[in-house]
C-alpha positions in Angstrom: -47.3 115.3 -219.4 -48.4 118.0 -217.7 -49.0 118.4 -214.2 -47.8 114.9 -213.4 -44.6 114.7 -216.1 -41.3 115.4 -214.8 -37.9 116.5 -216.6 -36.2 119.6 -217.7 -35.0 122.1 -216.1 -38.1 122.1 -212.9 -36.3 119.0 -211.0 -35.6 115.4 -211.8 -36.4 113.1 -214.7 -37.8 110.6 -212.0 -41.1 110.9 -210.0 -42.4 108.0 -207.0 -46.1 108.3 -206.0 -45.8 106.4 -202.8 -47.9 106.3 -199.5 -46.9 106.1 -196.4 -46.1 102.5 -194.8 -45.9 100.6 -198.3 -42.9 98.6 -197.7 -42.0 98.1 -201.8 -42.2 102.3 -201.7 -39.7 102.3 -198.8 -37.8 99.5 -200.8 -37.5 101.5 -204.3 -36.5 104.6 -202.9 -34.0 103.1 -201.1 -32.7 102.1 -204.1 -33.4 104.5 -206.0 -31.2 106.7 -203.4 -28.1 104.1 -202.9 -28.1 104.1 -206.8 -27.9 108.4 -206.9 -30.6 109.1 -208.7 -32.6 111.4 -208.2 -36.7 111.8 -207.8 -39.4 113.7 -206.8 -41.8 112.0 -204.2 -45.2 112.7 -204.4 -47.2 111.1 -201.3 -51.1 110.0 -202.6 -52.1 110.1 -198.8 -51.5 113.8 -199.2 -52.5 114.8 -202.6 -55.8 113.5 -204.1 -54.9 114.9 -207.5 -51.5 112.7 -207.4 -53.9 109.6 -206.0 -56.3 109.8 -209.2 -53.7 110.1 -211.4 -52.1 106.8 -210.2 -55.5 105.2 -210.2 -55.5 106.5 -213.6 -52.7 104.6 -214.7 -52.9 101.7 -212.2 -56.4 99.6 -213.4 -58.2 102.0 -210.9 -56.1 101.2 -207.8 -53.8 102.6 -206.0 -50.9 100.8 -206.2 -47.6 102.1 -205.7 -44.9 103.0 -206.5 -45.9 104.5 -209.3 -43.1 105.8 -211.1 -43.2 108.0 -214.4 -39.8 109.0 -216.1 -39.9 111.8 -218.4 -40.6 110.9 -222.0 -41.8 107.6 -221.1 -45.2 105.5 -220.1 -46.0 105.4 -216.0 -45.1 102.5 -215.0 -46.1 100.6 -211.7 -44.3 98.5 -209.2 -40.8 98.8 -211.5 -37.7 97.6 -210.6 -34.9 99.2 -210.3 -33.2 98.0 -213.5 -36.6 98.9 -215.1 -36.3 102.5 -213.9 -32.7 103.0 -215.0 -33.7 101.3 -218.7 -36.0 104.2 -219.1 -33.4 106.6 -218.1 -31.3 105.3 -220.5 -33.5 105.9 -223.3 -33.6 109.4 -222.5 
């Protein structure tokens, strides 16, 4: 996946593009954090290459959280359930 794929031995198998102020960002990595898992975040405000790949993913907007899990599809706005079904699958 490249620049924007996660996994392996470099960090987690979970990555949130979020920006700052977006309460459902603030509300999945919350979760995301009381459930123990671990993710990189990657703030679109800050880096325009992380911004255009979420618009590239997201119809062209930026909505967030984005959240890709290696091996699988980017998938915006997921739940938390959503999230750990990807894990699953490995």
């Amino acid at each position: 996946m490249g620049r924007f794929g996660t996994g392996g031995s470099d960090g987690p198998a979970v990555t949130v593009y979020w920006r700052p102020g977006c309460v459902f960002c603030i509300k999945l990595r919350t979760q995301l954090r009381l459930a123990r898992i671990p993710c990189r975040k990657v703030d679109i405000w800050r880096d325009p290459e992380a911004a255009a790949f979420v618009r590239g993913v997201a119809d062209g907007n930026e909505t967030v959280p984005t959240v890709v899990v290696a091996g699988h599809p980017p998938m915006v706005n997921p739940s938390l359930a959503r999230i750990r079904e990807a894990l699953a699958d490995g």
